[in-house]
C-alpha positions, 0 to 999 in steps of 0.5 A: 483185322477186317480191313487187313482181309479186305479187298485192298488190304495186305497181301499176306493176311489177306492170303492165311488160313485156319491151317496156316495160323496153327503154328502162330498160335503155338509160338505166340502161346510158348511166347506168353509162357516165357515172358510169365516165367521170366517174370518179364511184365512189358514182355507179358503185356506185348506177348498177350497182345499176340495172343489175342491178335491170333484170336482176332485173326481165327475169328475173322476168318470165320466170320467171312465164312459166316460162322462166328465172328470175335464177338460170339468168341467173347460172349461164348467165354463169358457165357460159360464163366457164369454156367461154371461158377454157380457158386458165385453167379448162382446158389450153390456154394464153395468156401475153398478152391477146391470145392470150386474146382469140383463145381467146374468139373461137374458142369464141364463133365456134363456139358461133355455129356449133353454134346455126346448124347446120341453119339457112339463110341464117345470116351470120357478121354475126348476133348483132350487135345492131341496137340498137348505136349506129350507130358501135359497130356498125359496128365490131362488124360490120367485125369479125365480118366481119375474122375471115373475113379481109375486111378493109383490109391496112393503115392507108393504104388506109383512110386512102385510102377516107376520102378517096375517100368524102370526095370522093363526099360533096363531089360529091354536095353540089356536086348539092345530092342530099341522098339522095346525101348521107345515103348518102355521109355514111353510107359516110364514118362507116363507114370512120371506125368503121373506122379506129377499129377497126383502130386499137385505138380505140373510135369511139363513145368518141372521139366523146364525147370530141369532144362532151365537149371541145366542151361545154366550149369552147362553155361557155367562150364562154357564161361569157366572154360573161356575164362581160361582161354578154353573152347568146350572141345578141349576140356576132358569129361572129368573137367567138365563135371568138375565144373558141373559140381561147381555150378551146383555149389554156386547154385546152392549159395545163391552166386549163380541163379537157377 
């Protein structure tokens, strides 16, 4: 990478930014993601030497700038693995993954802490970041929020608050108050993130799961439809959710994956 940024390296690399690799980051992020889920091992060894080729790249950059360079990142990692694992590399103990867990939250909250000391206005919420997908944040926000004990007691009450929030969406519809709308559909995915957390579930995970399975019963209509020599635009909605309840069956026995 140095010799890329070099003088008579490329133009192109020699021309990127902080800001300009944001969106290479995210892409060969999702692209690590998708090869993990597709259980693909050569796409996931190719995808992460993406991964790490944006790290090199963000470290260079810095390191021209005097700031760190892609050694300090690697030290900076392992640094913090043994302050977080005490109970490996030091004498405290864990005998589950939770106890560990509880071990990394504690000393992560109180690095938080020290970074804080002497700032105003510092909220237990900062360190999240904005660029989260939405429903990921706002689990991670519900949780940082929960380590102060704000949180739902059981699985009811917020079984509860869902219906509550379903209810101000369904009234906020019947007005036709779009902005009341969006508010309320906002405060419903929120309690859903919600639910995902308390439940051990990661709601953005479930949600491709859900795009996932519909991809595949929607190709299933598009493939019975050609099969009769048929474009989408043909078929009656009847059709099409007959076609849809055949996917589920075919699903159900296994014939078509998920």
């Amino acid at each position: 990478m140095r010799r890329l940024r070099a003088p008579d390296g490329c133009p192109w690399d020699r021309e990127q930014t902080l800001q300009t690799l944001r969106a290479y980051v995210l892409e060969e992020a999702y692209e690590v993601l998708d090869a993990i889920d597709r259980g693909d091992l050569k796409a996931l060894r190719e995808e992460t030497g993406d991964l790490l080729l944006e790290v090199v790249f963000l470290s260079q950059i810095c390191a021209e700038q005097g700031l760190f360079d892609a050694g300090d990142v690697a030290q900076s990692i392992a640094d913090k693995l043994v302050r977080r694992h005490p109970h490996v590399f030091g004498d405290r103990r864990a005998s589950n993954p939770q106890e560990a867990l509880r071990h990394w939250e504690q000393i992560k909250k109180a690095e938080r802490e020290a970074a804080g000391a002497g700032k105003t206005n510092v909220s237990l919420l900062d360190g999240v970041p904005r660029q989260l997908p939405a429903l990921l944040r706002a689990s991670r926000l519900s949780s940082r929020a929960a380590t102060a004990r704000f949180d739902w007691k059981a699985l009811p009450d917020l079984m509860r608050k869902l219906e509550e929030e379903t209810g101000e969406f369904r009234e906020a519809a019947d007005r036709n108050d779009h902005e009341a709308m969006t508010e309320e559909l906002g405060d419903l995915l929120f309690i859903v993130a919600n639910i995902g957390r308390f439940t051990g579930i990661d709601p953005e995970s479930a949600l491709q799961g859900a795009n996932a399975k519909f991809i595949a019963r929607f190709n299933h209509i598009e493939s019975r439809l050609r099969e009769q020599g048929r474009e989408l635009a043909s078929a009656t909605l009847d059709e099409m959710e007959s076609l849809w309840e055949e996917a589920k069956r075919l699903e159900r026995e296994n014939q078509i994956p998920r």
